[in-house]
Residue, then its C-alpha position, 0 to 999 in steps of 0.5 A: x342741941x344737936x344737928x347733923x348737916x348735909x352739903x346736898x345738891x338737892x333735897x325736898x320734904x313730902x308731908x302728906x304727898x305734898x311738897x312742902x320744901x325743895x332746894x338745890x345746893x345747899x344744907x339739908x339740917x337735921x336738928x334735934x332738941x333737949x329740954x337744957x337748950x337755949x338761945x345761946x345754943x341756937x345762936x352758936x349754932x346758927x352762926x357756925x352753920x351758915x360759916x362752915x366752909x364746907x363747899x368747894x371753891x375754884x381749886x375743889x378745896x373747901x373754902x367756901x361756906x353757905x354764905x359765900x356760895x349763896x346757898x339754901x337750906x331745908x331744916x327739919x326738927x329730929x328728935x331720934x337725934x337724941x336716941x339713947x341706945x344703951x340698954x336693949x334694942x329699943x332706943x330711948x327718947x328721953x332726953x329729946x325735949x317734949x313738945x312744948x318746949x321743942x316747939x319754940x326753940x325749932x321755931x326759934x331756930x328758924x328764925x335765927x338762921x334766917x336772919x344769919x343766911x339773909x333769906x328763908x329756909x324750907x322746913x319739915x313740920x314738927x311732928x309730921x311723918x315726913x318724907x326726906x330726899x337728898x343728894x348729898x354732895x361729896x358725901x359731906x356729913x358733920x354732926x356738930x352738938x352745942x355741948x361740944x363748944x367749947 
């Protein structure tokens, strides 16, 4: 499972012309899933994520994480994350997880960070053309993958 986080100061999700999910300070996640993954990958990451001490404390250091800032996050699944770009121009999607399997582990993504972040998270929706705004603070972007854990 790969993700790719983004401290913003604020980011919403459009679907159809309609909101669907704004916040302010906070993560914007990108998380893209292959068929391997499980709930230990999620469980990890879910974890670490809402730990990492990436916003700034009164010094401007990062010391602080999510949770220490009391922050929010969006999350929107990404299968392009797993885009395979070594022969010819197209990129290949194989390794992405097909819906079937894709769809339960973002579900339970949710839901797992949820319950690390003690609220609710904003979402896209699975499968939806959607449109992604943000201000990414810093810029701070960290791509962390759950095969690389150990």
């Amino acid at each position: 499972m790969r993700v790719v986080l983004q401290r913003v100061t604020k980011a919403s999700v459009t679907i159809e012309n309609q909101l669907n999910a704004e916040i302010g300070l906070g993560l914007l996640l990108l998380v893209g899933i292959e068929e391997e993954d499980t709930s230990e990958d999620i469980e990890w990451l879910c974890r670490k994520i809402v730990n990492m001490r990436i916003f700034n404390d009164e010094d401007g250091v990062m010391n602080n994480s999510l949770l220490d800032i009391n922050g929010d996050a969006i999350i929107v699944s990404q299968f392009t994350l797993h885009a395979s770009t070594k022969k010819g121009n197209r990129p290949s999607y194989i390794k992405a997880a097909k819906p079937d399997i894709a769809i339960p582990l973002y579900e339970e993504f949710l839901i797992s960070f949820e319950k690390h972040l003690g609220k609710k998270v904003g979402t896209g929706k699975f499968g939806a053309d959607m449109k992604v705004e943000l201000l990414n603070d810093g810029p701070v972007t960290i791509l962390i993958d759950s095969k690389n854990k150990s």
